[in-house]
C-alpha positions as a Python dict, from the first residue, in 0.01 Angstrom:
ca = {
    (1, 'X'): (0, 0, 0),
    (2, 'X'): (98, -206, -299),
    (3, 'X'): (-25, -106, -626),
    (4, 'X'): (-139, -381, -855),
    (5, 'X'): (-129, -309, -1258),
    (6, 'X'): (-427, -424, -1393),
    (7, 'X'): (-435, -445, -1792),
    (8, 'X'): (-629, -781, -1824),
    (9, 'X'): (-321, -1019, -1718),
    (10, 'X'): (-433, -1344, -1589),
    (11, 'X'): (-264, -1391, -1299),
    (12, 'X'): (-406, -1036, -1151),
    (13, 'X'): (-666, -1256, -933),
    (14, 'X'): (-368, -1525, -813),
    (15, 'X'): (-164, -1250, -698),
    (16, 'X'): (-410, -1080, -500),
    (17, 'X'): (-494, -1409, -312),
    (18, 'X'): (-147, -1437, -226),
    (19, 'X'): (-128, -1107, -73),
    (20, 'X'): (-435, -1158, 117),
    (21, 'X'): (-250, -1446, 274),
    (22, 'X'): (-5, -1216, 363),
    (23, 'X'): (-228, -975, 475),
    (24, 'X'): (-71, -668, 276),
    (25, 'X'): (-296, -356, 186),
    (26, 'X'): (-326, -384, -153),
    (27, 'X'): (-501, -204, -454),
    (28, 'X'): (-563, -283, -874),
    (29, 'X'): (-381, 35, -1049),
    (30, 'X'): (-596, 43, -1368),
    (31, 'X'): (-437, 425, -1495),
    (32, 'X'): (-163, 628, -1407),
    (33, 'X'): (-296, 872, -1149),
    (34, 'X'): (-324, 522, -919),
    (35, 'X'): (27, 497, -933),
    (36, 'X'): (90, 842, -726),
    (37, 'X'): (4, 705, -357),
    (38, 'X'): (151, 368, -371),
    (39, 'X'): (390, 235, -170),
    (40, 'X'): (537, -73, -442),
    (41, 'X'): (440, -162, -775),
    (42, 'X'): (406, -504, -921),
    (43, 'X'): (352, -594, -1252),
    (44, 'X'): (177, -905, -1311),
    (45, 'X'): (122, -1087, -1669),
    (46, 'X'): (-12, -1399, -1812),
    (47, 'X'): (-2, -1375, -2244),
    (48, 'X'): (189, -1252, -2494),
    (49, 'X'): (387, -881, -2454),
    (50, 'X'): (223, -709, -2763),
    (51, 'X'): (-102, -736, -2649),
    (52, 'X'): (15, -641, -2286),
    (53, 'X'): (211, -361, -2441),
    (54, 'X'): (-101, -268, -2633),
    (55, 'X'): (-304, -260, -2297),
    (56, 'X'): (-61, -47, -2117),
    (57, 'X'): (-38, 208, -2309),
    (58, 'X'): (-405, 216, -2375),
    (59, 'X'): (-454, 276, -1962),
    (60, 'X'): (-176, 560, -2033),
    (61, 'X'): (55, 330, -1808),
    (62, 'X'): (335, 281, -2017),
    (63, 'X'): (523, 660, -1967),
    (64, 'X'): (399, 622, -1575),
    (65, 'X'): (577, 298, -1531),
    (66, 'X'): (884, 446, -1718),
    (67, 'X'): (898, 692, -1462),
    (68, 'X'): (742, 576, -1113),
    (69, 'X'): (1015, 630, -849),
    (70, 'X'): (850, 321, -636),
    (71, 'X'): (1003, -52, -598),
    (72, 'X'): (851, -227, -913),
    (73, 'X'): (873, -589, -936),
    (74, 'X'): (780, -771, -1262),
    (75, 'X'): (620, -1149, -1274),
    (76, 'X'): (663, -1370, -1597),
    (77, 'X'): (529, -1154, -1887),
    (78, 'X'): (562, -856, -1618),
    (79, 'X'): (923, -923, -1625),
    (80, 'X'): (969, -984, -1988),
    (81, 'X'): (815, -649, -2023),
    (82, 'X'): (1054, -474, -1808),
    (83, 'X'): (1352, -509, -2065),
    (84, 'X'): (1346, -351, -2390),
    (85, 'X'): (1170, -538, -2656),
    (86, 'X'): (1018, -887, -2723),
    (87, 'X'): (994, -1063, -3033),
    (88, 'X'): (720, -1301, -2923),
    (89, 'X'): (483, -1286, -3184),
    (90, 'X'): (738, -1273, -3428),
    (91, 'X'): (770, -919, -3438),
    (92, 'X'): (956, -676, -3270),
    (93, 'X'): (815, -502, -2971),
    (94, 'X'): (873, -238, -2792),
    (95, 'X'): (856, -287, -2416),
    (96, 'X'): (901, -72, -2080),
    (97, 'X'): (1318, -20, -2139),
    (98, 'X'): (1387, -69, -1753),
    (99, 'X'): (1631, -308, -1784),
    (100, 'X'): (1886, -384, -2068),
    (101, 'X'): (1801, -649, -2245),
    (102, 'X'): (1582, -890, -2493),
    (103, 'X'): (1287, -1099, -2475),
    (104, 'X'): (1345, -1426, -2684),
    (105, 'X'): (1233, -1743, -2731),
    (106, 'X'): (1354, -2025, -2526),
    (107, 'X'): (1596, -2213, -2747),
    (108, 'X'): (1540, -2607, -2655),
    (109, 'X'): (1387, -2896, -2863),
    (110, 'X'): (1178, -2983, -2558),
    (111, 'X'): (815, -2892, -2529),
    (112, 'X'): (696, -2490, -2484),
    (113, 'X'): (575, -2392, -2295),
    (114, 'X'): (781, -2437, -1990),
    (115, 'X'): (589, -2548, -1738),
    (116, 'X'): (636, -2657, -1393),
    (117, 'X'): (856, -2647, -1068),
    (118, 'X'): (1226, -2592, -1185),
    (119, 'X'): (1515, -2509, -972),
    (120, 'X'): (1623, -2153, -918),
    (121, 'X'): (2010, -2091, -884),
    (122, 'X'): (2063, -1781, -643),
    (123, 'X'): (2328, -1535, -875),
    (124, 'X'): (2529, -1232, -847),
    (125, 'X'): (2593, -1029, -583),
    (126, 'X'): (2268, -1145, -361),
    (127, 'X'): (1896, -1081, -408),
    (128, 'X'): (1661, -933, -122),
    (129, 'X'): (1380, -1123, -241),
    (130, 'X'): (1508, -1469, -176),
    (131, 'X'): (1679, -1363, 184),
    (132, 'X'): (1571, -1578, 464),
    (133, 'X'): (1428, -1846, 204),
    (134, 'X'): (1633, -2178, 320),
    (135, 'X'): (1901, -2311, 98),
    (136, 'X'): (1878, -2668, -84),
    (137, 'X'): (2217, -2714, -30),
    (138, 'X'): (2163, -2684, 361),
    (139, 'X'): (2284, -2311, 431),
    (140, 'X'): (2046, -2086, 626),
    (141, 'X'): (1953, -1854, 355),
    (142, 'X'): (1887, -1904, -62),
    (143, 'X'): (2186, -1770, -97),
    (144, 'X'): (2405, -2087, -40),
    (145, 'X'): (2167, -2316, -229),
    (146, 'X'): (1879, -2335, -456),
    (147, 'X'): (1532, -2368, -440),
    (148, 'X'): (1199, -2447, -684),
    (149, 'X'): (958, -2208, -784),
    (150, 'X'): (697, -2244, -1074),
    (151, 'X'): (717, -2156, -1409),
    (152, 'X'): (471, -2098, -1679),
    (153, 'X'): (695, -1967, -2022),
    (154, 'X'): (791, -2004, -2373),
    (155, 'X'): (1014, -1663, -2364),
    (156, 'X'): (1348, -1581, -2211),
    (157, 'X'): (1522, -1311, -2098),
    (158, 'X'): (1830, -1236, -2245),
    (159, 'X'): (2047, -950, -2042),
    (160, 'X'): (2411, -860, -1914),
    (161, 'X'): (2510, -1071, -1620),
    (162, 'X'): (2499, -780, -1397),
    (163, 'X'): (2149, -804, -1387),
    (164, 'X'): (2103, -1163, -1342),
    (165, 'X'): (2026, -1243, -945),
    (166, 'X'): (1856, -1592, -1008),
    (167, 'X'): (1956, -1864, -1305),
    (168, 'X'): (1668, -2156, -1413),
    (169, 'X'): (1769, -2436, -1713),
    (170, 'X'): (1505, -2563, -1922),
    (171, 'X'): (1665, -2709, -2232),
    (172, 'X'): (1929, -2349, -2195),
    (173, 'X'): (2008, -2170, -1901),
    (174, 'X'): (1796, -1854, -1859),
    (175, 'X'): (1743, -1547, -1572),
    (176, 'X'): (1498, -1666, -1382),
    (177, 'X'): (1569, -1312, -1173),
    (178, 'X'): (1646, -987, -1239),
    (179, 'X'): (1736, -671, -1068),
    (180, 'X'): (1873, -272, -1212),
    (181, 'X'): (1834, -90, -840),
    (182, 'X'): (1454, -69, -727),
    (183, 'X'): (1345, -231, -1087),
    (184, 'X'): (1301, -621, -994),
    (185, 'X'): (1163, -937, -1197),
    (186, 'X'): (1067, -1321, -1165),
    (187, 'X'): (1054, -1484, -1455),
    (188, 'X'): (853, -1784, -1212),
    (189, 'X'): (530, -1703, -1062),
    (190, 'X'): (574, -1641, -648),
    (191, 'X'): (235, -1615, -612),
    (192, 'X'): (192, -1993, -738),
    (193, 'X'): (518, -2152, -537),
    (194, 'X'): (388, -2237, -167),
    (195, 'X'): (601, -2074, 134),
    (196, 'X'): (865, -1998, -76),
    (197, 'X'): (725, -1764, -316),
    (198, 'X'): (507, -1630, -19),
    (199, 'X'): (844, -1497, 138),
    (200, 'X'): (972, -1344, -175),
    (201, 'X'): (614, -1137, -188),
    (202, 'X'): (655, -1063, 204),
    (203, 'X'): (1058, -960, 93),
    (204, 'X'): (931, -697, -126),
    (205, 'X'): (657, -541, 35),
    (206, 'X'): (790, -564, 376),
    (207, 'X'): (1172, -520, 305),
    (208, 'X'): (1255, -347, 635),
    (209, 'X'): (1134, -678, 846),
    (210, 'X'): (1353, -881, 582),
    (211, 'X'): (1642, -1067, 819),
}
């Protein structure tokens, strides 16, 4: 069963389409009792991370998140909110602490926000998520080439290159992945990207039947 956060992000709906497709039990996780008998976690978003941040800890699901012992994957906002503070808005705020890092705002004279198909550049020392998703660059898996995903962003994620598993340029180079052990986030939208993002949602709920 995956557990769905739901604190008003927009994309709750899009995400739950695309695991229909998949045909994955799924469930909205509105407080933090829900989060007790799932299986995964993701974290959807669509806005701005203080009012998302306002929201979560509102349901009480900021402390549960911070301590859930379950896979937990972040999309857009839901993975700008898994590093430790934001300053869209143009303050400082807090967010989950997950994953070292800052939220900040993409540095380019082009137009925010960032929207579109962009290529993703596989990174580090492999990504589960993007195995057995065929390689621009004609290898067998993501990992020997890229591939496009779409975005939807005016914020960046700025981190330690361990962390990075997926680069993205739009004006600057930015994570367009991220991973600290069972912790995982796309700054794209899977749930929007055809086949490809399809088999990064089927990755993380189904990792054992991953290739």
């Amino acid at each position: 069963m995956i557990g769905i956060v739901d604190y008003g992000a927009g994309n709750l709906r899009s995400v739950e389409f695309a695991l229909d497709e998949l045909r994955v039990d799924h469930r909205r996780v509105s407080g933090p009792d829900g989060l007790a008998d799932v299986d995964r976690v993701i974290l959807p978003g669509v806005g701005a991370a203080e009012s998302a941040m306002r929201e979560l800890r509102r349901r009480d699901l900021v402390q549960a998140l911070r301590e859930t012992r379950r896979p937990l994957l972040g999309i857009c906002l839901g993975m700008q909110l898994l590093v430790e503070s934001s300053d869209e808005g143009g303050e400082e705020v807090r967010c989950l602490g997950l994953i070292p890092g800052r939220t900040r705002r993409i540095d380019t004279d082009a137009p925010l926000p960032h929207i579109g198909w962009n290529r993703i550049e596989p990174a580090g020392d492999g990504e589960p998520l993007f195995r057995g998703i065929p390689g621009e660059d004609g290898g067998d898996d993501a990992e020997d080439g890229g591939f496009h995903c779409y975005f939807l962003h005016g914020h960046r994620v700025r981190c330690d290159e361990r962390y990075v598993r997926g680069r993205a340029e739009y004006g600057e180079r930015f994570p367009a992945a991220i991973r600290d052990g069972r912790v995982a986030g796309l700054q794209f939208h899977p749930e929007k990207s055809g086949p490809v993002g399809l088999r990064m949602l089927s990755n993380f709920c189904h990792p054992k039947e991953t290739p």
